[in-house]
C-alpha positions in Angstrom: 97.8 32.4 95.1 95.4 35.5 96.5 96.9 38.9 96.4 97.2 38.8 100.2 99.5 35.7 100.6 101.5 36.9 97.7 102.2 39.9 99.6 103.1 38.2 102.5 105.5 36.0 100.8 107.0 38.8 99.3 107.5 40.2 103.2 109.1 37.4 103.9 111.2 37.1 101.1 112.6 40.9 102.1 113.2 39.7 104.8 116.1 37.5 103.2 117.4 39.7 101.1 121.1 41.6 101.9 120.6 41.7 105.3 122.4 45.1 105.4 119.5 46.6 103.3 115.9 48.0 104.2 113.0 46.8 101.9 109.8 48.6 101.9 106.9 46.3 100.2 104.6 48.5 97.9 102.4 48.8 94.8 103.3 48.8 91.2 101.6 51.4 89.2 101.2 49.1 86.7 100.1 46.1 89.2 101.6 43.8 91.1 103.5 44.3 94.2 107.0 45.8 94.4 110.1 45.8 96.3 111.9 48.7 96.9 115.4 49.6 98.6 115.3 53.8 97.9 118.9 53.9 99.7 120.2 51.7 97.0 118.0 52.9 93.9 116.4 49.3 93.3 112.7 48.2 92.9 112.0 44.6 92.1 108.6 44.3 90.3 107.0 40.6 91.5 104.5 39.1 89.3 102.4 35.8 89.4 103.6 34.2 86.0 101.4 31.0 86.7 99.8 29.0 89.0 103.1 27.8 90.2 105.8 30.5 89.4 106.8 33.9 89.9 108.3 36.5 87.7 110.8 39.0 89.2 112.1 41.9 87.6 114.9 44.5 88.3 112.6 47.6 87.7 114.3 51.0 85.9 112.2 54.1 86.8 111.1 56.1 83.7 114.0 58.9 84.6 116.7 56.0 84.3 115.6 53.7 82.1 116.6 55.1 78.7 120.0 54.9 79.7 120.1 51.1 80.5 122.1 48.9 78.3 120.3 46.6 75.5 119.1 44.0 78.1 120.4 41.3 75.6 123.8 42.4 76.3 125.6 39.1 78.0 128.0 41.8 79.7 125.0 43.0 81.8 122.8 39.7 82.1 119.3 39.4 82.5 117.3 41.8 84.7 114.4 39.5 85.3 113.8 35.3 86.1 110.8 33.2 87.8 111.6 31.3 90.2 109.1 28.5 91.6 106.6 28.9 94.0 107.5 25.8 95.8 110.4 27.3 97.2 111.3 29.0 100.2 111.0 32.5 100.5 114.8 32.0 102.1 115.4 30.1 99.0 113.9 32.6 96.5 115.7 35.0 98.0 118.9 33.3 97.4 117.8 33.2 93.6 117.3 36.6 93.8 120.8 37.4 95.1 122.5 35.2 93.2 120.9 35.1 89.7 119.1 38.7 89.7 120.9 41.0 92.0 123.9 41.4 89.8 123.1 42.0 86.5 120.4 44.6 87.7 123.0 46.1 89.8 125.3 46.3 86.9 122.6 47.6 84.1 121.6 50.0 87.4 124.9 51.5 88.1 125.6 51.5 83.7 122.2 53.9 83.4 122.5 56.1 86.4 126.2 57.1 85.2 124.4 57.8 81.7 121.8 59.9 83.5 124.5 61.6 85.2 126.4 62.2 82.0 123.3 63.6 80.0 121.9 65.8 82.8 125.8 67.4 82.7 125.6 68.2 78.8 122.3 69.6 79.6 123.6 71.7 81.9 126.5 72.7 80.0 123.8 73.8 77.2 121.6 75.6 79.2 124.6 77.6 80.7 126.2 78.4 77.0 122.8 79.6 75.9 121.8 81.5 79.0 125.5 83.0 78.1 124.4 84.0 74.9 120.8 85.6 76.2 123.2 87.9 78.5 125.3 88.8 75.2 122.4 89.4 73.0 121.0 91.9 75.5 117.8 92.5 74.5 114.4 89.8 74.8 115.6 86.4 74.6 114.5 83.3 75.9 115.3 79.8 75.2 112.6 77.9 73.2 110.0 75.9 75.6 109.6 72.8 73.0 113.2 73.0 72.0 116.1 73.5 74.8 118.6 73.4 72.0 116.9 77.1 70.8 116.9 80.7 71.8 115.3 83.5 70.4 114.9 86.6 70.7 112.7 89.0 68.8 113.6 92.7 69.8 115.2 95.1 68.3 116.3 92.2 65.5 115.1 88.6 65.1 118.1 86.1 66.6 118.0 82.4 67.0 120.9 80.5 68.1 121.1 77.1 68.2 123.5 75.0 70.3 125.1 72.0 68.3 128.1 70.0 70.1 130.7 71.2 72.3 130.8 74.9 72.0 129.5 75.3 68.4 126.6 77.6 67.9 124.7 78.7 64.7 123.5 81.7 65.0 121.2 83.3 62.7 120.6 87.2 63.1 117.7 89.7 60.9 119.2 93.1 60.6 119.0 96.1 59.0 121.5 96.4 55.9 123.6 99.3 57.8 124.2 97.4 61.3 124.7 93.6 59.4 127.7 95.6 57.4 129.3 96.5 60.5 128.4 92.9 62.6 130.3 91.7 59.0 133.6 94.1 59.6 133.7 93.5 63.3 133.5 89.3 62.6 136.1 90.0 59.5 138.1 92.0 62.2 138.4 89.3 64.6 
C-alpha cells in the first residue's frame, strides 16, 4: 500500500474511533503515520507490517514512558496488535477499541500517576535543598549534573546531599575553632 492511501485509511479509521474523541492524523518522528488524541494523552503509532497487515501500537512519549509497566505484565495487556488489511477501517477500528484501547489505557493511566509521583519527590527535593541554601547563607547552588547535590564554596566548603525522606548528609570544611563550636551546638541539641 503507497504512503498516501495508508494515510487515508488511517483518516478513516479515526473516523471510527470513540466517537466522543478528536483524532488529529500526523507524522511519527521515527516514521510512519500517527494517531493522536492530545485531550486524552494517546498516540497510536501505525505501521505497514506486510503487504497485507498492519501494526498498531499505543505510543508512550519519552516523558512517560519510563514509568509504564513491564509490557509483559498480563494485568496491563498488550500495547500493540496488527490487524489485516482486508478489513474495514470501521472494522479495524473495532479491533482497536476492543483489543488495544484498554490495555494502553491502563499501562497510560499506570505511567502518568508514576510521573506524577516522581515529579512530586522532585519537588519535595528541590524544596528541602533550596531550604538548606537559605540556611547555609553564604554561595550555594545545587549541583547542575546532580539534583541530589548542593554546594557551596564560601567562607567553608559544604555539600549536602539529599537521601530519602528528609535525611541529609552533610559534609562541612572548617576551621578547627568554628567545627568545635558547630560540634557543641549539635551535642547541645
Amino acid at each position: 500500500m503507497e504512503k498516501e492511501e495508508l494515510r487515508t485509511l488511517i483518516k478513516k479509521i479515526a473516523h471510527y474511533l470513540e466517537p466522543n474523541e478528536k483524532w488529529f492524523l500526523g507524522e511519527s518522528p521515527y516514521g510512519g503515520t500517527v494517531l493522536s488524541n492530545p485531550s486524552a494523552g494517546m498516540v497510536l503509532a501505525f505501521r505497514q507490517e506486510s503487504s497485507n497487515r498492519l501494526e498498531i501500537r499505543g505510543s508512550f512519549g519519552s516523558n512517560i514512558a519510563r514509568y509504564r509497566p513491564y509490557s509483559g505484565d498480563p494485568a496491563y495487556g498488550k500495547t500493540d496488535i496488527t490487524v489485516s488489511l482486508s478489513k474495514s477501517p470501521e472494522k479495524i477500528a473495532h479491533d482497536i477499541s476492543i483489543r488495544l484501547l484498554p490495555p494502553y489505557k491502563r499501562m497510560l493511566a499506570y505511567a502518568l500517576v508514576g510521573r506524577r509521583k516522581d515529579d512530586e519527590y522532585k519537588a519535595n527535593k528541590k524544596a528541602i535543598l533550596e531550604k538548606l541554601i537559605v540556611a547555609y547563607g553564604f554561595d550555594a547552588s545545587i549541583h547542575p549534573h546532580d539534583e541530589n547535590v548542593i554546594y557551596g564554596y564560601k567562607p567553608y566548603t559544604f555539600e549536602a546531599k539529599h537521601w530519602i525522606g528528609d535525611d541529609i548528609d552533610i559534609r562541612i570544611t572548617l576551621p578547627i575553632d568554628t567545627a568545635t563550636k558547630v560540634l557543641e551546638y549539635i551535642k547541645s541539641l
